[in-house]
ROMIVEX-140702 format. One record per residue (C-alpha): residue number from 1; residue in three letters; y, z, x. Coordinates in nm, 2 decimals, padded with zeros to 4 digits, always signed. Layout:
<recs>
<rec NUM,"ALA",<Y,Z,X>> ...
</recs>
This chain:
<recs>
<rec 1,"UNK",<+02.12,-03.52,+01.11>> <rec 2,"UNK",<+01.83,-03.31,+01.24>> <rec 3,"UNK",<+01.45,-03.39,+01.10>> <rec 4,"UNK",<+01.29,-03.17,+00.86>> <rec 5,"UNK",<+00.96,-02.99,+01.01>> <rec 6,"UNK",<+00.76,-02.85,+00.76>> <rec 7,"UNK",<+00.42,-02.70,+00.68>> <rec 8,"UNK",<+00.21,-02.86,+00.39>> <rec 9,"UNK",<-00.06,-02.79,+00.18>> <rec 10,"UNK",<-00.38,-03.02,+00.30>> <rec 11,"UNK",<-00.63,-02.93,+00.09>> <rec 12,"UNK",<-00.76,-02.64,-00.17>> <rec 13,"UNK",<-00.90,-02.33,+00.02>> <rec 14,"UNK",<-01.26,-02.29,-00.08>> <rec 15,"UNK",<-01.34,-01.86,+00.06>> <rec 16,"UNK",<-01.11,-01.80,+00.29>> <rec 17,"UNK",<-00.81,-01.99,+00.42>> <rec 18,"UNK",<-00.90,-02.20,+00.76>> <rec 19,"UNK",<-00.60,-02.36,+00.99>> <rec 20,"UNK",<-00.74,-02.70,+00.80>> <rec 21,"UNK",<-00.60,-02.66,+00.47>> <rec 22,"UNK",<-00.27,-02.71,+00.65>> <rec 23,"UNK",<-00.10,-03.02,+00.80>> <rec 24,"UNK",<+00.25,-03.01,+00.99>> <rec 25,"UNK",<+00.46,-03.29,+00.91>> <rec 26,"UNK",<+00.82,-03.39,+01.00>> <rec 27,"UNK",<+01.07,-03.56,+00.78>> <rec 28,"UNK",<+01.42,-03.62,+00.68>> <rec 29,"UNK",<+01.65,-03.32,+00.61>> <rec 30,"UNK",<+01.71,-03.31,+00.23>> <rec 31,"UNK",<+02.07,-03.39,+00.11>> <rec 32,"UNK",<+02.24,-03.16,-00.14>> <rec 33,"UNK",<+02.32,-03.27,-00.50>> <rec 34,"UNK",<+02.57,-03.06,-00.73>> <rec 35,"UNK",<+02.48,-02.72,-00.77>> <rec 36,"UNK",<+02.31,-02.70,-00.43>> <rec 37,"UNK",<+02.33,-02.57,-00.10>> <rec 38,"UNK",<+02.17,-02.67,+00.23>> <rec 39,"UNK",<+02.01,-02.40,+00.43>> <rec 40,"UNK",<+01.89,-02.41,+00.77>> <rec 41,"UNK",<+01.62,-02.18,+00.79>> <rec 42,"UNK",<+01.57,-01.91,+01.05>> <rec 43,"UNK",<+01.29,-01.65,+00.94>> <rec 44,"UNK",<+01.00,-01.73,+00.78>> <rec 45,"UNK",<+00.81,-01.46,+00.57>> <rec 46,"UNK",<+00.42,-01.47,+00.57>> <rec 47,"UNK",<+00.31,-01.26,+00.29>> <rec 48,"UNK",<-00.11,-01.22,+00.19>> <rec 49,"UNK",<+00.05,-01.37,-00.16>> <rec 50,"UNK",<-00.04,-01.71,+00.01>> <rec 51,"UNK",<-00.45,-01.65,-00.04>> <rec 52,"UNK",<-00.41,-01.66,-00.40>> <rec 53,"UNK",<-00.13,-01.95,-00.39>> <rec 54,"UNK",<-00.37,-02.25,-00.22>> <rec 55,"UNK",<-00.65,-02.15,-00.42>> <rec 56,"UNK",<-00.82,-02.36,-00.73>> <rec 57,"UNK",<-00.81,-02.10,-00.96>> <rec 58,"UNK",<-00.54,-01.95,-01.18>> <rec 59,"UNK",<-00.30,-01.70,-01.10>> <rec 60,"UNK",<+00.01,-01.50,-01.21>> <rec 61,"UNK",<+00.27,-01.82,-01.04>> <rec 62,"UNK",<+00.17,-02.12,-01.02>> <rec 63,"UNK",<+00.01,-02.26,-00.69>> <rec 64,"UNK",<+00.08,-02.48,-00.43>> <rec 65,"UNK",<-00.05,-02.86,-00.48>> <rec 66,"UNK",<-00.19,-03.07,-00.22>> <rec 67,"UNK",<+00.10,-03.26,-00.04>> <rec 68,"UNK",<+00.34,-03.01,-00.12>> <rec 69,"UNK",<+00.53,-02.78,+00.09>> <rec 70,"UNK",<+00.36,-02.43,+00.16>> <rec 71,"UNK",<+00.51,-02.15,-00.06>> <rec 72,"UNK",<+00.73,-01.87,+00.12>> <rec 73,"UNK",<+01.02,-01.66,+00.11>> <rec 74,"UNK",<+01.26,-01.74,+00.39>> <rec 75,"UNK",<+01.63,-01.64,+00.52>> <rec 76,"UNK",<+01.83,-01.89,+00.65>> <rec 77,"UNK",<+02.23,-02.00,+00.64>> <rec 78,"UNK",<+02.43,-02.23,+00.42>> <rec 79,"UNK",<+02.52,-02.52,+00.64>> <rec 80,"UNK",<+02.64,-02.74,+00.36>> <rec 81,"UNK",<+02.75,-02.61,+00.00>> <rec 82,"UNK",<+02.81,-02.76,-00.34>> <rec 83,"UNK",<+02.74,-02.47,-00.50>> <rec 84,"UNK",<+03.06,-02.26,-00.60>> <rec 85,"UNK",<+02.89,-01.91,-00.49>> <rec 86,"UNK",<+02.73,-02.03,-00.15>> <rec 87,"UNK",<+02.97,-02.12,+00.14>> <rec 88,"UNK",<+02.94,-02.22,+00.45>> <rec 89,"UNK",<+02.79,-01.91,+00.70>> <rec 90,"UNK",<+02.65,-01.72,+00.44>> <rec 91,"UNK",<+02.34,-01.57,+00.50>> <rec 92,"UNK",<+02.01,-01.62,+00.19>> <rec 93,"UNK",<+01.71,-01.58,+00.10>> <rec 94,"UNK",<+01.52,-01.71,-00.06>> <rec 95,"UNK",<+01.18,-01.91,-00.20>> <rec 96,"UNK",<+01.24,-02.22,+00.02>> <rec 97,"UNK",<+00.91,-02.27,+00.16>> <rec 98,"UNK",<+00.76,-02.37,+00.52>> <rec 99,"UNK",<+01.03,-02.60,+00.63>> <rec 100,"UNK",<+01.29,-02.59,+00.88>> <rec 101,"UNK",<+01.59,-02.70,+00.59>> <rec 102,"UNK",<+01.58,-02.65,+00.21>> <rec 103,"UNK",<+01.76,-02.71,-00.09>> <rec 104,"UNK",<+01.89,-02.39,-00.21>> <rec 105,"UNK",<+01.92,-02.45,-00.58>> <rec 106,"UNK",<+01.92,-02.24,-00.91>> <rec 107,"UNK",<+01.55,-02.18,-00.89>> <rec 108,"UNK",<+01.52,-02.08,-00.55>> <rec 109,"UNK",<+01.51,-01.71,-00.63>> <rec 110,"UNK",<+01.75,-01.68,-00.37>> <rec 111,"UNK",<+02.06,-01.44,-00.33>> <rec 112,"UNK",<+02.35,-01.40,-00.09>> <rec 113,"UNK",<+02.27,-01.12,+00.22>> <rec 114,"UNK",<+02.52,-00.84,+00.27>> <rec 115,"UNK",<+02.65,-00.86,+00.65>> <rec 116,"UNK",<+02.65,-00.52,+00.63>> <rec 117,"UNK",<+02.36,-00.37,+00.57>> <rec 118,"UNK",<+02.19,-00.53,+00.91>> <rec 119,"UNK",<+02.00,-00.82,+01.06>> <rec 120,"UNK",<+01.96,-01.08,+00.78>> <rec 121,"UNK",<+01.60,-01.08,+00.83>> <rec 122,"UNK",<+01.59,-00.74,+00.74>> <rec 123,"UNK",<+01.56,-00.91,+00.34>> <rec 124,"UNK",<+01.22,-01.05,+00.48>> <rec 125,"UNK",<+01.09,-00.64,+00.57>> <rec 126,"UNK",<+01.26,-00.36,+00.51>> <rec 127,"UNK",<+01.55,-00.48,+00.26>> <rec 128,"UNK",<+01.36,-00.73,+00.10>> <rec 129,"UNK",<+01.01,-00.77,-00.11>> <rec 130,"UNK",<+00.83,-00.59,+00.13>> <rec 131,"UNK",<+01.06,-00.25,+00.15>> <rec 132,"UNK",<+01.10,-00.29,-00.26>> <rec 133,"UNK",<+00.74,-00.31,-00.31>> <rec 134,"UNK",<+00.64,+00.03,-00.09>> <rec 135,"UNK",<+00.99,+00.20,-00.26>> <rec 136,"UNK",<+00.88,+00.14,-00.62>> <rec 137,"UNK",<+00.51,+00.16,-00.58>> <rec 138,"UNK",<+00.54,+00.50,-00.45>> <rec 139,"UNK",<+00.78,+00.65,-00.64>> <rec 140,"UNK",<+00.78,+00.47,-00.96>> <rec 141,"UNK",<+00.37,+00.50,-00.97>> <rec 142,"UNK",<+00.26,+00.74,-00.72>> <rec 143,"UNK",<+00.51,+01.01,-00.79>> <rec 144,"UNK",<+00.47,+01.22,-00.49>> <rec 145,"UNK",<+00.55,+01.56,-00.46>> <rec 146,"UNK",<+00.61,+01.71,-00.14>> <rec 147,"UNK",<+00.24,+01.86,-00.01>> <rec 148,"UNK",<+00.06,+01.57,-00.16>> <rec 149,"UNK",<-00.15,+01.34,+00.03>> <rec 150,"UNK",<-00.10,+00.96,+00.03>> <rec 151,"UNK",<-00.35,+00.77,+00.16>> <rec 152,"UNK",<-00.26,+00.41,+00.27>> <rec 153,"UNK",<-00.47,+00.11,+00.30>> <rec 154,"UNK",<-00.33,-00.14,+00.57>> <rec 155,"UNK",<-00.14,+00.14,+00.69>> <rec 156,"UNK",<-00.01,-00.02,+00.99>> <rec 157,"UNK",<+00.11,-00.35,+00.81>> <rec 158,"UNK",<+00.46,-00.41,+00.68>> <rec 159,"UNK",<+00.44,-00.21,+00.32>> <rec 160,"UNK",<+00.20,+00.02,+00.44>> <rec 161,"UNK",<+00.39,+00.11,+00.74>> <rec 162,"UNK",<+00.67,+00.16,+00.49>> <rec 163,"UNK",<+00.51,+00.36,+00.22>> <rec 164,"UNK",<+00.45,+00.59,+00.50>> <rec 165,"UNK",<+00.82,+00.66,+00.60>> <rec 166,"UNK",<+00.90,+00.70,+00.25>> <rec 167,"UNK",<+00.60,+00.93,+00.21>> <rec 168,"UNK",<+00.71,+01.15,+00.54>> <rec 169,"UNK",<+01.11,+01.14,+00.31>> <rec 170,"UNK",<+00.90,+01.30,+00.08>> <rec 171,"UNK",<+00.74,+01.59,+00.23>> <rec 172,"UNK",<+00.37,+01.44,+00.22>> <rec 173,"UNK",<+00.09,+01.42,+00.43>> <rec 174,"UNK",<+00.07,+01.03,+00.51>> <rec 175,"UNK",<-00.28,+00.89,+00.59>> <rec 176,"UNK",<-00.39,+00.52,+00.73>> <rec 177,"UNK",<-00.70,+00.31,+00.73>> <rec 178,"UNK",<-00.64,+00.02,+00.95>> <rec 179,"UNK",<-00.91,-00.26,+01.13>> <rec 180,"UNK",<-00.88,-00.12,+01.47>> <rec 181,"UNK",<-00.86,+00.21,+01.67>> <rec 182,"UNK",<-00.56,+00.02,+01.86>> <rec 183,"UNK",<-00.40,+00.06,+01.54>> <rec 184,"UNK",<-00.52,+00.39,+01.44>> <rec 185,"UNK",<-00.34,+00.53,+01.74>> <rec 186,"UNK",<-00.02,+00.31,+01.67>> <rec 187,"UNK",<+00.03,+00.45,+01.32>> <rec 188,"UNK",<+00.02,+00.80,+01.45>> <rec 189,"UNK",<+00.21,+00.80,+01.77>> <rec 190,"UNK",<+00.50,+00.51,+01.63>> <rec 191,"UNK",<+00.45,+00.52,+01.28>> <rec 192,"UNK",<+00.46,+00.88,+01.16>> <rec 193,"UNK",<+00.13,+00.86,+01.03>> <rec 194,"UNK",<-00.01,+01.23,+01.04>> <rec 195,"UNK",<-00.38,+01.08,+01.09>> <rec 196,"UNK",<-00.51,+00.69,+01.08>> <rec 197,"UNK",<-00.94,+00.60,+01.04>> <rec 198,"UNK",<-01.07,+00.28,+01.14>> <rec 199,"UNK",<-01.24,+00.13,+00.87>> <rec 200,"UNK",<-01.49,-00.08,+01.09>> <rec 201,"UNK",<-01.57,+00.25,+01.23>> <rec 202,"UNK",<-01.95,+00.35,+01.16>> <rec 203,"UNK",<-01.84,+00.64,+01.09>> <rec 204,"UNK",<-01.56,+00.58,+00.83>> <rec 205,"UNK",<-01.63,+00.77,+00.55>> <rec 206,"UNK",<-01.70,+01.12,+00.76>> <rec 207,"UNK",<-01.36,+01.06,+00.91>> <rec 208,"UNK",<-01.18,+00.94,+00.62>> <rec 209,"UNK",<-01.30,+01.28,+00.48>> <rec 210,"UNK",<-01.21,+01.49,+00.80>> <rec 211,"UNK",<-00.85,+01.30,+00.83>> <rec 212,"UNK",<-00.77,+01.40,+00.45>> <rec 213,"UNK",<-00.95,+01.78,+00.40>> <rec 214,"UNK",<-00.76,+01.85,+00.08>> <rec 215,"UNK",<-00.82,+01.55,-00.10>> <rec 216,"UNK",<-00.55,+01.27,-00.19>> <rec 217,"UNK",<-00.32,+01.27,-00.49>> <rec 218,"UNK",<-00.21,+00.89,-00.40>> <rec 219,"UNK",<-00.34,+00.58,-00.27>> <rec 220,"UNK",<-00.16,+00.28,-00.22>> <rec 221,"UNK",<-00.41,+00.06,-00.18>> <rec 222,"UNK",<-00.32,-00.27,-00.06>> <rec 223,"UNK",<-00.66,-00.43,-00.01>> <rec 224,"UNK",<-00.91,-00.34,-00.27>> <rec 225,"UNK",<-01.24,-00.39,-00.13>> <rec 226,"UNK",<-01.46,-00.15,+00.01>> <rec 227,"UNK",<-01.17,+00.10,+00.09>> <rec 228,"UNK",<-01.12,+00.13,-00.23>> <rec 229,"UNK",<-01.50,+00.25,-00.26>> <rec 230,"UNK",<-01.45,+00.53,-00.01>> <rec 231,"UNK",<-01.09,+00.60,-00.15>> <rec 232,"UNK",<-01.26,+00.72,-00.46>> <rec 233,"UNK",<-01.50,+00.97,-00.30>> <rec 234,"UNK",<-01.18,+01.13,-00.14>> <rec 235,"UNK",<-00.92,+01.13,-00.48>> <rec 236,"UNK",<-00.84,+01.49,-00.61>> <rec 237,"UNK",<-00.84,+01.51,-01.01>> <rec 238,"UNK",<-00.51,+01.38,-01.13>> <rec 239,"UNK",<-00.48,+01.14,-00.85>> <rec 240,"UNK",<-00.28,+00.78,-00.86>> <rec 241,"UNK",<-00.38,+00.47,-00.75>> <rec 242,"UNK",<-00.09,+00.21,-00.68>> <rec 243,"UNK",<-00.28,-00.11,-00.70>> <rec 244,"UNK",<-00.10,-00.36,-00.43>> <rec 245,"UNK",<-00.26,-00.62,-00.30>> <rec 246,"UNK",<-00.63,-00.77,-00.30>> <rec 247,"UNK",<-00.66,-00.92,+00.08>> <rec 248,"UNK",<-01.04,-00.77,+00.10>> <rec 249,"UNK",<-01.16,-01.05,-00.12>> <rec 250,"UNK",<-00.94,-01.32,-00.01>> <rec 251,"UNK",<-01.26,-01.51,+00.10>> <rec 252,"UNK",<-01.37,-01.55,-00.28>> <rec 253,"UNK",<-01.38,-01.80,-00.50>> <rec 254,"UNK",<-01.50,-01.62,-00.77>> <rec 255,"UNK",<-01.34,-01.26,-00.82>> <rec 256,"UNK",<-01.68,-01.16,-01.01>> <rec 257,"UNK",<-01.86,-01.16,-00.68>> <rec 258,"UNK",<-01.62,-00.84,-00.57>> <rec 259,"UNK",<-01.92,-00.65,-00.64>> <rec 260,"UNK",<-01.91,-00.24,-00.55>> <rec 261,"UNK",<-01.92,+00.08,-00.66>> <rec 262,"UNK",<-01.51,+00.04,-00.71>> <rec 263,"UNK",<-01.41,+00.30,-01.01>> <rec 264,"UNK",<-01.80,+00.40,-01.07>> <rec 265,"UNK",<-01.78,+00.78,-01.29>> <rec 266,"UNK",<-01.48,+00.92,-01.05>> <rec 267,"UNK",<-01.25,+00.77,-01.25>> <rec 268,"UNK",<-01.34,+00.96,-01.56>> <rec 269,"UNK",<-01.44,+01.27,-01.41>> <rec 270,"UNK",<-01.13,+01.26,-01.18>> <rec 271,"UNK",<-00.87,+01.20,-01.44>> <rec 272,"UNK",<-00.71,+00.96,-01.20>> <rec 273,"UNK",<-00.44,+00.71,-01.30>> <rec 274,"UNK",<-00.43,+00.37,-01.17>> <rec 275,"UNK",<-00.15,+00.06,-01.22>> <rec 276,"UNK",<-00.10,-00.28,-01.12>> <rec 277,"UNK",<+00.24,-00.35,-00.88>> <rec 278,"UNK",<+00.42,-00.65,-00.93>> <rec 279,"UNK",<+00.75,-00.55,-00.76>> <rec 280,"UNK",<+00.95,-00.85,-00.93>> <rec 281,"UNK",<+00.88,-00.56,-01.26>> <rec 282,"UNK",<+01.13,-00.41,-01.06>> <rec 283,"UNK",<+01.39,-00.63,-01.08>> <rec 284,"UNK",<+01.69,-00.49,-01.26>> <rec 285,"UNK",<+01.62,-00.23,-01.03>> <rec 286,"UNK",<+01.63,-00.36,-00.71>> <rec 287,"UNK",<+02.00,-00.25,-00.63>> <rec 288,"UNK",<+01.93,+00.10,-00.67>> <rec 289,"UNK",<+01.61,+00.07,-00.43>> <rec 290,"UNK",<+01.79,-00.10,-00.17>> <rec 291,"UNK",<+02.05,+00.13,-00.12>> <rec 292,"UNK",<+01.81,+00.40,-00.11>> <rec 293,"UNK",<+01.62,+00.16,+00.21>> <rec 294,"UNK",<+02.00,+00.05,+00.35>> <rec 295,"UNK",<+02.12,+00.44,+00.39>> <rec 296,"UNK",<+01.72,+00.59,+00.54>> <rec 297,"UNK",<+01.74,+00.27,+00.80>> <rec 298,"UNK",<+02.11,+00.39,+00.87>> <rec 299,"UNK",<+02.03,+00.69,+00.94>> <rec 300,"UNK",<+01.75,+00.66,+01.13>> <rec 301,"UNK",<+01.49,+00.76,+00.89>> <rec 302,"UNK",<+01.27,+00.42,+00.87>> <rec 303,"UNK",<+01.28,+00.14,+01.11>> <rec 304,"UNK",<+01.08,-00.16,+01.09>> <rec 305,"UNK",<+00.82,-00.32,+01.30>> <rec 306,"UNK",<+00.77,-00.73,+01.30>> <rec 307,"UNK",<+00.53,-00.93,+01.42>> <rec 308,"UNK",<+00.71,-01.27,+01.53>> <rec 309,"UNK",<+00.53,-01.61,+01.60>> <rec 310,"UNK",<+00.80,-01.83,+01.75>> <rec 311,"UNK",<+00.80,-02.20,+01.58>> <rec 312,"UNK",<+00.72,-02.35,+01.22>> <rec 313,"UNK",<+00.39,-02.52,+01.37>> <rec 314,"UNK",<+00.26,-02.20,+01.43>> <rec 315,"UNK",<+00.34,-02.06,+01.05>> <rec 316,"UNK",<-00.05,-02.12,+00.92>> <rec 317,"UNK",<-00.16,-01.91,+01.23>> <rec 318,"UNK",<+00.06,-01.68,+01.13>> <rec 319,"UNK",<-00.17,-01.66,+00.82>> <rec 320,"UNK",<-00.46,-01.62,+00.97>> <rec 321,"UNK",<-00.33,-01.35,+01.17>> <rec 322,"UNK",<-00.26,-01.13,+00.83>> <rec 323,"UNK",<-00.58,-01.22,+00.69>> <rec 324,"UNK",<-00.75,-01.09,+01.02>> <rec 325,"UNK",<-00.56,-00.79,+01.07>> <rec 326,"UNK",<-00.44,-00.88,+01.39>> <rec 327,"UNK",<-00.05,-00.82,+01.33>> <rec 328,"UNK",<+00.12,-00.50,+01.37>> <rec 329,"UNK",<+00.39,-00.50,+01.13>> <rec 330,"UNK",<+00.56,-00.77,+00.96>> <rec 331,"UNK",<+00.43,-01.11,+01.03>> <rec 332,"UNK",<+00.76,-01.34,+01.04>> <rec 333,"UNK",<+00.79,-01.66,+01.19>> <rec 334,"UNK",<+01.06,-01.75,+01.40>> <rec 335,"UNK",<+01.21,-02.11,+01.34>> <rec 336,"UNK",<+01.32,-02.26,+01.62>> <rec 337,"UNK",<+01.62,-02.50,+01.59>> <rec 338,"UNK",<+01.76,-02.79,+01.88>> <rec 339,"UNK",<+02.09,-02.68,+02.01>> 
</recs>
């Protein structure tokens, strides 16, 4: 019976996660009562969800308590099934944490992977949270119409990198505003971005203005923050905002000191429309969005870009790479298993 590696929780993060709120650990590889499956895992997702999951204070789920394994979505296979619709070889994901082997029971949120539709690690990018969250944020809520301008924060990560091929399906102008001007010239020469600005530029707000001359109608904005600021000064009237993810205050405890100009009068006087995304909103949609992501990858329309660190150990650093901006695409983690 091989041990059970895992990543746990150490301590709280107080500001922004360190590499010491985490402890590796190796244990016994959990057995599987009635109702249950084993699955070894193979891919680990590392999703900015985590900030707000190892923090004190509350959020929409619950968080992760100290001694307990680290929360992620990972894909693995069923090595051992009492569970009447798992067998042995089938392919998951699932909610089973930072740990090399993991119970895979009715509250794992976990399904069953189609063979065909790829890799099964594509439900960690593109067929997974990550493609479902750009698919329904930008055409449930942003609504584009071919012409439009879509303006993407964190254009070069995994939903922003997505939002943009879907955008480019479209007929839009597609926009980044990524940390570095590595990745400004990676979005446009690999991504399909028609123009990228680096936000740590000096010169950011000039060239966000000069990359987007006629305004933009949507911005997916997955970092709040100042970009959101400078977002504003650039929205035409009856713009929407797809409001995604938060990572620009990930070092705060308290959200009250996100302090900014944020919506100031252009709301208002811009008519703009903004809305929350929670993809799992989504749900009893999800079929129709991933056939739509399963047929544009088939046909060569959107392919995927991943970031891979290669063993569980190195899962927190994975973390710290998202939270610094230093991965281009999906950041997965590769776990490694003896032969």
């Amino acid at each position: 019976m091989a041990d059970n590696a895992c990543i746990k929780l150490a301590s709280k993060a107080i500001g922004r996660p360190s590499l010491e709120n985490f402890r590796f650990e190796v244990g016994e590889q959990p057995t599987p009562s009635e109702g249950e499956a084993l699955i070894r895992v193979d891919w680990i997702s590392i999703d900015p969800f985590m900030v707000t999951r190892i923090k004190s204070r509350a959020n929409y789920e619950a968080g992760v308590e100290v001694g307990e394994v680290m929360h992620a979505y990972a894909v693995g296979e069923v090595i051992q099934s009492n569970r009447p619709d798992r067998k042995v070889g089938d392919a998951v994901i699932g909610y089973f944490g930072m740990q090399s082997f993991a119970l895979d029971g009715q509250n794992s949120q976990s399904r069953v992977i189609d063979p065909s539709l790829g890799s099964p690690r594509l439900a960690l990018t593109l067929l997974g949270m990550v493609g479902l969250t750009a698919y329904f944020g930008l055409l449930d809520i942003g609504k584009p119409v071919a012409g439009e301008t879509v303006l993407v924060s964190a254009g070069a990560g995994a939903v922003g990198s997505i939002v943009a091929a879907i955008a480019k399906l479209k007929g839009c102008r597609a926009v980044a505003v990524v940390g570095s001007d590595e990745k400004t010239d990676h979005c446009v020469s690999s991504l399909g971005y028609d123009a990228a600005v680096n936000r740590k530029d000096p010169a950011f707000p000039e060239k966000l203005a000069k990359a987007c001359p006629e305004g933009v109608d949507i911005f997916f904005d997955n970092t709040g923050g100042p970009i959101y600021d400078e977002a504003m000064k650039v929205m035409n009237i009856g713009g929407r905002i797809i409001g995604c993810g938060r990572i620009a205050g990930a070092h705060l405890e308290d959200p009250s000191q996100d302090i900014g100009p944020r919506d100031t009068d252009a709301f208002i006087v811009k008519r703009l429309m903004k809305k929350g995304l929670l993809v799992m909103d989504y749900a009893d949609r999800f079929s129709e969005g991933l056939a739509d992501l399963a047929r544009w990858h088939a046909e060569g329309r959107i392919s995927v870009r991943e970031d891979i660190l290669e063993g569980i150990e190195n899962a927190p650093e994975g973390l710290m790479r998202l939270l610094s901006g230093q991965n281009v695409g999906k950041q997965l983690v590769h776990v490694e298993h003896p032969q």
